[in-house]
Every structure is written in C-alpha cells, then in structure tokens.
py3Dmol code that shows the C-alpha trace and the ligand (Angstrom):
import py3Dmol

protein = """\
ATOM      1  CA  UNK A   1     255.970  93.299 157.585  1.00  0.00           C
ATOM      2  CA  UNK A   2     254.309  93.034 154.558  1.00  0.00           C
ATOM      3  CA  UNK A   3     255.346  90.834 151.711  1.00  0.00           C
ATOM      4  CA  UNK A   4     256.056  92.188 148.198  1.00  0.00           C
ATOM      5  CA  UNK A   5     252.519  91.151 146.550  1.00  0.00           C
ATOM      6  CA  UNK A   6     250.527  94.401 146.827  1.00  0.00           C
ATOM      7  CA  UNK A   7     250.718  95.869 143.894  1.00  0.00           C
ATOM      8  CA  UNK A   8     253.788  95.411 141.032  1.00  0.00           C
ATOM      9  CA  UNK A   9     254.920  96.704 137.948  1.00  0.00           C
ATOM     10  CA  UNK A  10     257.870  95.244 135.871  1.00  0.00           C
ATOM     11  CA  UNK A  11     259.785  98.066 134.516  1.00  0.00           C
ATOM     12  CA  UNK A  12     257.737 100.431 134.735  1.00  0.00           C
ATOM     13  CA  UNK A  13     253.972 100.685 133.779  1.00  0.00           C
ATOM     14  CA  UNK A  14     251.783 103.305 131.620  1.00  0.00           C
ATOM     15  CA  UNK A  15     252.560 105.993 129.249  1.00  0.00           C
ATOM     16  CA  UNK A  16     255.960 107.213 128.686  1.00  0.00           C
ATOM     17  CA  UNK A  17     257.490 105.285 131.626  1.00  0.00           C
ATOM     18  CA  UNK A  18     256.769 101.756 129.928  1.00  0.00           C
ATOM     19  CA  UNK A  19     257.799 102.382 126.869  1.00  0.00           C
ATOM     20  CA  UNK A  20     261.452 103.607 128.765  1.00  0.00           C
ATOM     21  CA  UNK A  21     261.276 100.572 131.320  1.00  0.00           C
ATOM     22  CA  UNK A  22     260.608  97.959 127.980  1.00  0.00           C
ATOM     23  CA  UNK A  23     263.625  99.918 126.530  1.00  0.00           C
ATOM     24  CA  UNK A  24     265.101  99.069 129.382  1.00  0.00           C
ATOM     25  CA  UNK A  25     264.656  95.420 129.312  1.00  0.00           C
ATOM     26  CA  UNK A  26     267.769  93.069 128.224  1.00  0.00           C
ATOM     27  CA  UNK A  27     270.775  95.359 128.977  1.00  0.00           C
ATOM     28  CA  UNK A  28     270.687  94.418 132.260  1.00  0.00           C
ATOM     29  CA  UNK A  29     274.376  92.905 133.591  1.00  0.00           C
ATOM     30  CA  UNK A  30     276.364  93.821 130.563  1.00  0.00           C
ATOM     31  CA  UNK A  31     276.440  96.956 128.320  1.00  0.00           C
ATOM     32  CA  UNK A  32     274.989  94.110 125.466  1.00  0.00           C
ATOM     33  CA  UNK A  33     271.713  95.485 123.622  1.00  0.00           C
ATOM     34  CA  UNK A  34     271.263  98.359 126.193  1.00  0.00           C
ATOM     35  CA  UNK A  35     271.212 102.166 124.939  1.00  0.00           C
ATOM     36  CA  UNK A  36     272.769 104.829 125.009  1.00  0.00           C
ATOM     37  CA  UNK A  37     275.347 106.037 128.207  1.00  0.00           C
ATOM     38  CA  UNK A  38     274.726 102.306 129.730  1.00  0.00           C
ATOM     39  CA  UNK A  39     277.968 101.370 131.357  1.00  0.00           C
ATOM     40  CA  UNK A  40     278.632  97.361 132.308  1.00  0.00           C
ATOM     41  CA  UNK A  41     277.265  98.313 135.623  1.00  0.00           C
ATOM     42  CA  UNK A  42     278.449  95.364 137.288  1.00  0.00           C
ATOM     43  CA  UNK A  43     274.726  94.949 138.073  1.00  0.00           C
ATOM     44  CA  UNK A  44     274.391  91.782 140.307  1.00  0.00           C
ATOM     45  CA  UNK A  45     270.606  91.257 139.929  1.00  0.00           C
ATOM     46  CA  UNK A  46     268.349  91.227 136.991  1.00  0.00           C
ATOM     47  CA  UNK A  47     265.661  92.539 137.908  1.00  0.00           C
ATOM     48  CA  UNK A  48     266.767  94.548 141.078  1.00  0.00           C
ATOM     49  CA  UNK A  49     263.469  95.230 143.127  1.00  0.00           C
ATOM     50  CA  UNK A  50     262.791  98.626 144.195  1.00  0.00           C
ATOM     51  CA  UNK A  51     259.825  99.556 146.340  1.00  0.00           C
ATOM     52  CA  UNK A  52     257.580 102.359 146.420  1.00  0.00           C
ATOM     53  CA  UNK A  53     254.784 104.160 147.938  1.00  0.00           C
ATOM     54  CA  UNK A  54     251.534 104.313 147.051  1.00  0.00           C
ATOM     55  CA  UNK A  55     249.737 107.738 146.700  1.00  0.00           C
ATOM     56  CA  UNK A  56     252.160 109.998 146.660  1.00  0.00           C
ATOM     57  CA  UNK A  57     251.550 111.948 144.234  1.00  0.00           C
ATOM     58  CA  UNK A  58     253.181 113.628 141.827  1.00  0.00           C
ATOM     59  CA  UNK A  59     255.554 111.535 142.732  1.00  0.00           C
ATOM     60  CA  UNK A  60     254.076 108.135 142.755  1.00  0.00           C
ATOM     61  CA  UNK A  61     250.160 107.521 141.951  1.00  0.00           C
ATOM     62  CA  UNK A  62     247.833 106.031 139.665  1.00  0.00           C
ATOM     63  CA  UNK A  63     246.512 108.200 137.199  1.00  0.00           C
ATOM     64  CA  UNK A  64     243.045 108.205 135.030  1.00  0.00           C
ATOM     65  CA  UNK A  65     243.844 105.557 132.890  1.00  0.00           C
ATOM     66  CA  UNK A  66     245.230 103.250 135.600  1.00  0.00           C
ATOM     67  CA  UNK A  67     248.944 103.563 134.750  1.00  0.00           C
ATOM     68  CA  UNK A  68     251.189 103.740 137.886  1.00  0.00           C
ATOM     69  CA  UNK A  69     252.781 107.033 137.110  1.00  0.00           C
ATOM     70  CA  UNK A  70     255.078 110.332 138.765  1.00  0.00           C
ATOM     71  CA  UNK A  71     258.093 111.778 138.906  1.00  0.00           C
ATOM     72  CA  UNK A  72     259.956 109.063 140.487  1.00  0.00           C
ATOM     73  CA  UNK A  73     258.887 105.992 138.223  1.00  0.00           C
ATOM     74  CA  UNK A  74     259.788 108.324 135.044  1.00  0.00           C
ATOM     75  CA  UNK A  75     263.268 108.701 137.178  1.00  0.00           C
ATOM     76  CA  UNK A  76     263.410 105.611 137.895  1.00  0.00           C
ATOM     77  CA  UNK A  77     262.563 104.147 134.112  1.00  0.00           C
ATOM     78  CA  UNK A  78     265.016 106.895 132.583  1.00  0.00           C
ATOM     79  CA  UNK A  79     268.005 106.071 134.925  1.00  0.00           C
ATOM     80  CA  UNK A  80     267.520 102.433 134.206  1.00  0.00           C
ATOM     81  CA  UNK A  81     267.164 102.214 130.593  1.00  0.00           C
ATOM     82  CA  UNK A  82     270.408 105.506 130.473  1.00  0.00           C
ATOM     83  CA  UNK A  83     272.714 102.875 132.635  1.00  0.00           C
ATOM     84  CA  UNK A  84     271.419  99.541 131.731  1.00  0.00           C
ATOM     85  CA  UNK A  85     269.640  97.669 134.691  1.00  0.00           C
ATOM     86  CA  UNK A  86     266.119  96.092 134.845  1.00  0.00           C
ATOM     87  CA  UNK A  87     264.144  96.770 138.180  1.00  0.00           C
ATOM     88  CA  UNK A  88     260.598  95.596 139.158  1.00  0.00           C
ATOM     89  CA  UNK A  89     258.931  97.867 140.927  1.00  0.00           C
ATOM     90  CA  UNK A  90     256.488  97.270 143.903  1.00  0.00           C
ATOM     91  CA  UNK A  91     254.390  99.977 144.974  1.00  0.00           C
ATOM     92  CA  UNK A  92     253.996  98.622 148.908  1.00  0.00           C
ATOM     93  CA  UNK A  93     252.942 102.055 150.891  1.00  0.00           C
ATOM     94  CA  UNK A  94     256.353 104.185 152.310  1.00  0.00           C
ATOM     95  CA  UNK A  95     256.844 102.254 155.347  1.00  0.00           C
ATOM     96  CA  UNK A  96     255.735  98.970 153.727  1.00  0.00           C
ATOM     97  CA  UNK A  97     258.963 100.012 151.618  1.00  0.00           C
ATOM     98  CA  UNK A  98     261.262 100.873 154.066  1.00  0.00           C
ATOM     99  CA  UNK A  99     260.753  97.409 155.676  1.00  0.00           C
ATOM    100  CA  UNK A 100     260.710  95.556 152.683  1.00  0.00           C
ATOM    101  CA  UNK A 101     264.588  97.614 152.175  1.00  0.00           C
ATOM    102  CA  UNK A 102     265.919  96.847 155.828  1.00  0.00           C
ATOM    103  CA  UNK A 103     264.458  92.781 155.349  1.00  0.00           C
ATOM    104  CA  UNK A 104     266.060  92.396 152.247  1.00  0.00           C
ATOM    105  CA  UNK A 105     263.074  92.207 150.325  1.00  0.00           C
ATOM    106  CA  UNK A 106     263.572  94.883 148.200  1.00  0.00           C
ATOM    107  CA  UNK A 107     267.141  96.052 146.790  1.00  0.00           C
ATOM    108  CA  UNK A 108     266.265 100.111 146.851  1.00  0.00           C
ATOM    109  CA  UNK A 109     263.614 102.475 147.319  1.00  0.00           C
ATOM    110  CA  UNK A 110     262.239 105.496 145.538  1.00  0.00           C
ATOM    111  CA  UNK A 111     259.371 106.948 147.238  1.00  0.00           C
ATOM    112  CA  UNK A 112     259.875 110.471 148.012  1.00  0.00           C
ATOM    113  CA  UNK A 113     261.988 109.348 150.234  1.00  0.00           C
ATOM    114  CA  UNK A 114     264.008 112.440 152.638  1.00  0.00           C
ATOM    115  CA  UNK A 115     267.302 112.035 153.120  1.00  0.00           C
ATOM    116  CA  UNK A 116     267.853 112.226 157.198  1.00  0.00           C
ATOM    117  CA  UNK A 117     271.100 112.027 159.743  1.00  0.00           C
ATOM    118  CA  UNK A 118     268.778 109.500 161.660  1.00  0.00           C
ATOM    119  CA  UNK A 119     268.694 107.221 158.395  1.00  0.00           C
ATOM    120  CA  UNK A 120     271.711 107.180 157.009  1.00  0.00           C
ATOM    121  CA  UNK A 121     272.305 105.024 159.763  1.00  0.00           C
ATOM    122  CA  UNK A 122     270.673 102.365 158.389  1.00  0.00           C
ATOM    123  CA  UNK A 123     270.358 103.733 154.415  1.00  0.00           C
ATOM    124  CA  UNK A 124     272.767 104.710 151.515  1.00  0.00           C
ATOM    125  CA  UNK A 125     271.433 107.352 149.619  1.00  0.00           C
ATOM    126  CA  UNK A 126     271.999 108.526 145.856  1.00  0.00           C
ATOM    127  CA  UNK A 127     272.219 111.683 145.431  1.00  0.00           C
ATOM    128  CA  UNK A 128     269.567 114.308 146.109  1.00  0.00           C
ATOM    129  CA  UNK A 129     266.920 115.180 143.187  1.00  0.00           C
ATOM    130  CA  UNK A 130     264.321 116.998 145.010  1.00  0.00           C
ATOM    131  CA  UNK A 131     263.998 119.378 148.049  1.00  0.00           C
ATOM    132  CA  UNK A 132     261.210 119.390 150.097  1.00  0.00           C
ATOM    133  CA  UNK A 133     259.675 120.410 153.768  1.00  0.00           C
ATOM    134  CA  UNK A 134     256.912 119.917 155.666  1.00  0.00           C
ATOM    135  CA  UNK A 135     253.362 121.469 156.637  1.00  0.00           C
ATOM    136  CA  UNK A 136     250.666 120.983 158.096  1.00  0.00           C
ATOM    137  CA  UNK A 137     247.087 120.920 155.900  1.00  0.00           C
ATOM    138  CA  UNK A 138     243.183 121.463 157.393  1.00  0.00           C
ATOM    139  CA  UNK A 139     240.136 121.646 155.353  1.00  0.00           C
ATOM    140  CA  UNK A 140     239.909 124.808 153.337  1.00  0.00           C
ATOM    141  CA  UNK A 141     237.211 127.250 155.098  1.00  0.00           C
ATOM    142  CA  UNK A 142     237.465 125.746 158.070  1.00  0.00           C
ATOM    143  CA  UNK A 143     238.368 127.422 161.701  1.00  0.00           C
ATOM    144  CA  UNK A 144     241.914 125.706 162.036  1.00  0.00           C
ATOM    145  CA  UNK A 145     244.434 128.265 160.725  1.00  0.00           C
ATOM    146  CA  UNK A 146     247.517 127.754 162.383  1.00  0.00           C
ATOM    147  CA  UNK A 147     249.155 125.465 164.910  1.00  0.00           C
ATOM    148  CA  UNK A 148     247.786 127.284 167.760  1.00  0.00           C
ATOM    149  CA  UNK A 149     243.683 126.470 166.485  1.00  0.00           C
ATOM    150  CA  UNK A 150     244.395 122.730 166.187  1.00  0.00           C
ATOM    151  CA  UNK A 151     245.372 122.546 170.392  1.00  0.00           C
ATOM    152  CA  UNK A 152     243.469 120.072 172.100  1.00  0.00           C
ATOM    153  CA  UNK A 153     242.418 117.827 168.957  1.00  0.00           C
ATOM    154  CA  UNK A 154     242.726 114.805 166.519  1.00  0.00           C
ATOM    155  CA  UNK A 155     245.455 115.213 163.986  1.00  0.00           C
ATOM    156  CA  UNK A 156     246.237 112.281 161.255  1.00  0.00           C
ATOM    157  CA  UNK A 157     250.197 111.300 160.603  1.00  0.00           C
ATOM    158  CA  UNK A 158     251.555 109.219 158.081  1.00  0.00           C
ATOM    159  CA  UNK A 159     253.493 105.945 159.797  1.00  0.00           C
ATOM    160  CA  UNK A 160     257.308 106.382 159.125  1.00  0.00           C
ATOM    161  CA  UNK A 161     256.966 110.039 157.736  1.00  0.00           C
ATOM    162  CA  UNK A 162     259.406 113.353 158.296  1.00  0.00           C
ATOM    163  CA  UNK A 163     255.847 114.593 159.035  1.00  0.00           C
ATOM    164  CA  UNK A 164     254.866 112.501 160.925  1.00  0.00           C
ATOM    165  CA  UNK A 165     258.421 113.189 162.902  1.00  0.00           C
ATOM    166  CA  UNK A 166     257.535 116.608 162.915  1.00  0.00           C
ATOM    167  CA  UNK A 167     253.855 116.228 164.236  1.00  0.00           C
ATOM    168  CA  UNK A 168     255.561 113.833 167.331  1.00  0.00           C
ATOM    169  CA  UNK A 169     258.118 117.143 168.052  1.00  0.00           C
ATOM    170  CA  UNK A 170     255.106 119.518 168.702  1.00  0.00           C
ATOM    171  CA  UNK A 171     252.690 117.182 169.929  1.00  0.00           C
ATOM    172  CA  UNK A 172     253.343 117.749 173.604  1.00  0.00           C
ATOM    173  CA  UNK A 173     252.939 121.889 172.601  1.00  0.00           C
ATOM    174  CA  UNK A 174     250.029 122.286 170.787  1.00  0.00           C
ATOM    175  CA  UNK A 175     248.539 118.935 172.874  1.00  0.00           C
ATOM    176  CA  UNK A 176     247.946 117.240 169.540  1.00  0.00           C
ATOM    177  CA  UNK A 177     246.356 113.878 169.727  1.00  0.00           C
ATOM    178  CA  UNK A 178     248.229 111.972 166.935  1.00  0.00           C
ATOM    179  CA  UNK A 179     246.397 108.983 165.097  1.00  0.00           C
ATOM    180  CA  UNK A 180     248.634 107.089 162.351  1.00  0.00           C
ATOM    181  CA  UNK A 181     248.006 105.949 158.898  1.00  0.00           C
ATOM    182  CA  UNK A 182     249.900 104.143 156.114  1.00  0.00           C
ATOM    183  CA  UNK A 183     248.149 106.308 153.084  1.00  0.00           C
ATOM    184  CA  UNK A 184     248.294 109.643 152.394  1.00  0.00           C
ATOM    185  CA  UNK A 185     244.943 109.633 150.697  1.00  0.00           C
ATOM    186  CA  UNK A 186     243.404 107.901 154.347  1.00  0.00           C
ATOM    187  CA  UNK A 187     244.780 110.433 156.252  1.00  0.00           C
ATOM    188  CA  UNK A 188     243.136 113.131 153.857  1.00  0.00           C
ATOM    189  CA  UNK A 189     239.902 110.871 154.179  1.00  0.00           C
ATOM    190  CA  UNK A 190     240.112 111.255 157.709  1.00  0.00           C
ATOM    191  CA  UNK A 191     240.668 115.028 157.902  1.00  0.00           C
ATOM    192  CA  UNK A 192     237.753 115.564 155.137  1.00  0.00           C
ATOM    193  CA  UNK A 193     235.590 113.944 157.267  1.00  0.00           C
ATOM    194  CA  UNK A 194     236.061 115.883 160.169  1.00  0.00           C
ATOM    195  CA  UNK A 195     237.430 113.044 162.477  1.00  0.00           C
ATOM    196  CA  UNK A 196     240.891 114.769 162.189  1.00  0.00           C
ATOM    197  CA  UNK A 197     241.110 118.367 162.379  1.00  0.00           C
ATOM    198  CA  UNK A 198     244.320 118.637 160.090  1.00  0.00           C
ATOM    199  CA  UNK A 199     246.752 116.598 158.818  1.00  0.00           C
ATOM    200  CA  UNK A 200     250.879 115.975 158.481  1.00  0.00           C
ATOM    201  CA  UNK A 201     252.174 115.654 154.633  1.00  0.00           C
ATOM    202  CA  UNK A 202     255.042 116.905 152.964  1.00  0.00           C
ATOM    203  CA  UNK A 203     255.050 120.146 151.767  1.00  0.00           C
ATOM    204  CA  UNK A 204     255.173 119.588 147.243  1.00  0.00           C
ATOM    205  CA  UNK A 205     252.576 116.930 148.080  1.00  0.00           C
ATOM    206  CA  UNK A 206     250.106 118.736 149.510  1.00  0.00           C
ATOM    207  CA  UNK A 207     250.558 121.992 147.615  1.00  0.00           C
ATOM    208  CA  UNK A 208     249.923 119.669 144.395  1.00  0.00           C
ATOM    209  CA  UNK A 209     247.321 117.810 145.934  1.00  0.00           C
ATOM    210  CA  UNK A 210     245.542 121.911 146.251  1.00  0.00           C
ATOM    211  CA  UNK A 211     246.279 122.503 142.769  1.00  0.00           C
ATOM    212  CA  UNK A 212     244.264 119.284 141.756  1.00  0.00           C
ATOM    213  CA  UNK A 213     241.315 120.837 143.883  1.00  0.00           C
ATOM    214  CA  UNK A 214     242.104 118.128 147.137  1.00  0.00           C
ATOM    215  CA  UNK A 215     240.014 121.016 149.478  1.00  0.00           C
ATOM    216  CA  UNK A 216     242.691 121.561 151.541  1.00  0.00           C
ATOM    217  CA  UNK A 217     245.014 124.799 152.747  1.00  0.00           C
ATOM    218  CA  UNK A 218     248.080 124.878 153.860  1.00  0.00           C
ATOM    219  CA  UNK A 219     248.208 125.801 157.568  1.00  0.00           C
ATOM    220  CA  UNK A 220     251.960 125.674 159.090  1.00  0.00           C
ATOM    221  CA  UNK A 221     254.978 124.539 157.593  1.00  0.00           C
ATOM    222  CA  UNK A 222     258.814 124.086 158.926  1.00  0.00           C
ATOM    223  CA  UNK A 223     261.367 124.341 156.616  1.00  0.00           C
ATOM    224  CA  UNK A 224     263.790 125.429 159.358  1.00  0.00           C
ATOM    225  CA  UNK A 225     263.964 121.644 160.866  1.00  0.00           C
ATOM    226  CA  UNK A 226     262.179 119.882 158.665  1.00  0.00           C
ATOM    227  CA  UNK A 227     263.540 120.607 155.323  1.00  0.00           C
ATOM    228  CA  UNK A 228     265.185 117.363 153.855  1.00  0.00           C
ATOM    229  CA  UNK A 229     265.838 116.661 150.113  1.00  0.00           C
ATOM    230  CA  UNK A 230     264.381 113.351 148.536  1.00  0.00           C
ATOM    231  CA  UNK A 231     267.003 110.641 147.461  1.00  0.00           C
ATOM    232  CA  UNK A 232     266.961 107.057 146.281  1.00  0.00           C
ATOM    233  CA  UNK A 233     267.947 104.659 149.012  1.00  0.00           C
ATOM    234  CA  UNK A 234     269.851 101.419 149.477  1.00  0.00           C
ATOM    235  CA  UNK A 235     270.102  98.652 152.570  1.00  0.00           C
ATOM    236  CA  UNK A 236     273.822 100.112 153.982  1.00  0.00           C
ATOM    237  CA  UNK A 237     276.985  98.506 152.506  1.00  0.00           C
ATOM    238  CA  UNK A 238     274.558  97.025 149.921  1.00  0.00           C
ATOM    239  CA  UNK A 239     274.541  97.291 146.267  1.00  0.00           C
ATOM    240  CA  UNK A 240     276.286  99.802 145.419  1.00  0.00           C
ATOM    241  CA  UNK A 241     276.154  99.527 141.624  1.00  0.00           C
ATOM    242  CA  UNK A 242     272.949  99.916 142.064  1.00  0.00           C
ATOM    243  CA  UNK A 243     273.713 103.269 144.028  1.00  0.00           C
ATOM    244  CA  UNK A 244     276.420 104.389 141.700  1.00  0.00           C
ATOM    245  CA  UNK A 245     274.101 103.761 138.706  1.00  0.00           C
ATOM    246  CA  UNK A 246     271.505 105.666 139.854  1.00  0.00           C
ATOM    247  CA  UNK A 247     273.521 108.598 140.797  1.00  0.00           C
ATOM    248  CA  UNK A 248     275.001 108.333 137.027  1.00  0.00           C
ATOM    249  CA  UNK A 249     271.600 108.133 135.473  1.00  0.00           C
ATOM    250  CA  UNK A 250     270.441 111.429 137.749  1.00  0.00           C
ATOM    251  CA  UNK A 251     273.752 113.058 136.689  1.00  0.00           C
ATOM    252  CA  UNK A 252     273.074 112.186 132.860  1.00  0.00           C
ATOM    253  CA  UNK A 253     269.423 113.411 133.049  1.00  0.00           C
ATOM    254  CA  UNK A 254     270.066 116.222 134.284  1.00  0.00           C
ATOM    255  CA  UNK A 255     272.938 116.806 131.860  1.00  0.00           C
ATOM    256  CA  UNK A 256     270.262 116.038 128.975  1.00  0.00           C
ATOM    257  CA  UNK A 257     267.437 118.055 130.517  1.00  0.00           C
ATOM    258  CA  UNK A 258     265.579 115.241 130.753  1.00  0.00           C
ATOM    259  CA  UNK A 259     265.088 115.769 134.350  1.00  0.00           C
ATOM    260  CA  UNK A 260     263.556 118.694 134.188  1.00  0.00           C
ATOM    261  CA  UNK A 261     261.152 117.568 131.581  1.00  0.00           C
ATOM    262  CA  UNK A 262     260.003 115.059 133.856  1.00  0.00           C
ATOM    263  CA  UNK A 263     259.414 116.843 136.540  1.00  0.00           C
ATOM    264  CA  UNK A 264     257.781 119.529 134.464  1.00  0.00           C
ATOM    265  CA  UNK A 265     255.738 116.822 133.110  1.00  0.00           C
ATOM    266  CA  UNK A 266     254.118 116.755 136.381  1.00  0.00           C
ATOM    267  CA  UNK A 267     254.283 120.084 138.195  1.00  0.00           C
ATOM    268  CA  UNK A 268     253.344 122.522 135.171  1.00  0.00           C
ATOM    269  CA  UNK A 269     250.218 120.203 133.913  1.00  0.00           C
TER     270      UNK A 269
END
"""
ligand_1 = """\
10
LIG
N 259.417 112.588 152.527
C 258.764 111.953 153.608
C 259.700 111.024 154.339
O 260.644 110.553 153.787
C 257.482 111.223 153.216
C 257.662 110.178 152.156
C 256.369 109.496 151.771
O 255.352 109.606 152.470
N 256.375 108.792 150.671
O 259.509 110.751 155.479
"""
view = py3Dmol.view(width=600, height=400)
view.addModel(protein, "pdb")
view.setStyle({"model": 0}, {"cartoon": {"style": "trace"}})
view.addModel(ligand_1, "xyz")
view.setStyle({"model": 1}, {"stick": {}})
view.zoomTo()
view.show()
C-alpha cells in the first residue's frame, strides 16, 4: 500500500491543463463562481482526490518542461472546470492507484484505466472515452518476432495490468517466464537491456511510445480477448456525483469537440 505522497498536483499542473484546473478552482459544491455547463453537482468533497499512473504516456507523463501532462489530466481538468468540482490529483503508479481507490484513499481514478467484467466487481465506471488492446513489444531488429520466438524466456509485465492479464493467459503456452514491474518505463528498461526479451503494454501506449522513437516493434497483439475501453473509475456504491459528473463533462466535451482536440493534442503532434 502506498500512501498518497509520491508525487501531487492540485488541479492540474502545466500548460493548458493548469490554467483549466485554476479555472476550476472555487466552484466546487455549488454552481457559485464556476463556468460554464457546471451543474450544483451535489459534490461532497472539495477537493475530491483522484489517482493516477505514472508514465503512461500519452495519457499520463511528464513532459520536457516538467509539467505532468496527457490526455487524461486535460480530461480530467476540462470535465472539472465544465461541471464544477476541484480534484487533486496524485500520480501514484496504476496499481499504487487502484489501491489507493479500494482503501479509500483516493475518491476516483483516471489512469488509462480498462473497463473489465472482473472489475466492475469492485469499480463503477464512467463512461468509456477510449478503446484500446493489447500487444506485446521486443526491441526493434532483434530475433523475437512473434509469440512463438519469445518461448523459453524472460518477459517483463506491468503489476495490475490487462497486459499483464494477458501475458499470465499464455504463459503456460509459449513457457514465458513472467517478471513484474510497477512502471512502464522499467519494464522498457528491462527489455532494452536485454534482461527481458519483450515486454506486455497496452496497445496506443506502445504504438506512441514507437512514434517518439522508444526502439521498440510491435510483436503480437489480441484484440479478440483483450480489447477493453478506458473509463474513469469509482470505489462501488461510492460517489456517484462524482461519477455522474464526469460522465456529463465527457458528454459535454465531446458535444463541444473539445475531446477530440485533446486527444489530437497528443496523438497528431
Ligand atoms: N489499460 C491497462 C489496464 O487497465 C493498463 C493501465 C495502465 O498501465 N495505466 O490494465
């Protein structure tokens, strides 16, 4: 369990996304001095906390400049500041944040997050704003091409992960020897350095991460079992404004376009 102290941003930080999460700041609980579409929300906390991963990009990373940035903290900012709720938000590692949601430390999550059978058990979800799939990724120019060429070795998971989920469904199969980390970027590290032979990552990650020049290719992918749209997510039974805002906020950006600008913002750069 780790506690919420890693890293945190109030509102949101850098670029575009502070100056919505500021915007954001004193409409929180009543419709009073917030913006535009805000409805009285009957928002119970001010701020709610919502945890995050950490390199996940585009979706959540640090950028150049050292502002916490991606497509789900410009969500996250826009939805807040279109319905009128503050939220601090703690970039803690994905399953970091799904404990710090089932404890009660944090109120949501937004962290490229899949929406699963197996978790609804235990999570609401919002609505879906992103699909997504898995694959598998090995050092571009390297022997290991497809499942079959990575039998018999070292393959790095992410803790927590659909990926990671699929990995554990094939391991017996392809006799994959499965070691688990709580980054993304360390279980990159660990493939570039040869110690794993490929690695386990979502599918829009890893095809970004190869547009940014990460060395990697694309070996395998399943979007047959493994394809799972992201959603924001909730402790069951709890907070439900919270829910219901967010869903309103998607619904509104998307109305506006500002959605797709966001997620333009990062995809087309
Ligand atoms: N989408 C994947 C999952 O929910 C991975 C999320 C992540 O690593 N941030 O399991």
């Amino acid at each position: 369990m780790s506690s919420l102290s890693r890293r945190q941003f109030i509102g949101a930080a850098g670029g575009a996304a502070a100056a919505l999460g500021l915007a954001a700041c004193g409409g929180s609980g009543s419709s009073t001095g917030a913006a535009g579409s805000a409805s009285d929300g009957g928002f119970t906390k001010d701020p709610y906390t919502i945890a995050t991963d950490t390199v996940f990009a585009p979706f959540e990373y640090t950028d150049d400049d050292g502002n916490f940035v991606g497509i789900d903290v410009d969500l996250l900012a826009a939805i807040a500041k279109d319905q009128g709720f503050n939220y601090d938000l703690q970039s803690l590692g994905f399953d970091a944040a799904l404990s710090a949601v089932q404890s009660g430390q944090a109120d949501g999550m937004i962290a490229g997050m899949s929406i699963t059978d197996e978790r609804k058990e235990i999570f609401d979800f919002s609505d879906p704003y992103y699909d997504s799939y898995v694959c598998a990724a090995a050092v571009d120019g390297s022997e290991y091409t497809d499942l079959d060429s990575l039998k018999g070795h070292k393959v790095a998971v992410k803790t927590g992960t659909q990926s990671a989920a699929w990995a554990e469904s094939i391991k017996d199969e392809y006799q994959l020897e499965l070691t688990y980390f709580d980054e993304s970027s360390l279980m990159y590290q660990d493939t570039t350095t040869g110690n794993s032979v490929a690695c386990f990552e979502d599918y829009p990650i890893m095809a970004y991460g190869i547009t940014q020049g990460n060395g990697f290719k694309i070996i395998a992918t399943d979007e047959e079992n493994f394809s799972s749209p992201y959603g924001f997510a909730v402790l069951k039974g709890k907070v439900p404004e919270l829910l219901a805002a967010f869903n309103a906020g998607l619904k509104s950006l998307k109305d506006s376009g500002e959605y797709d600008t966001i997620v333009k913002k990062y995809t087309e750069a």
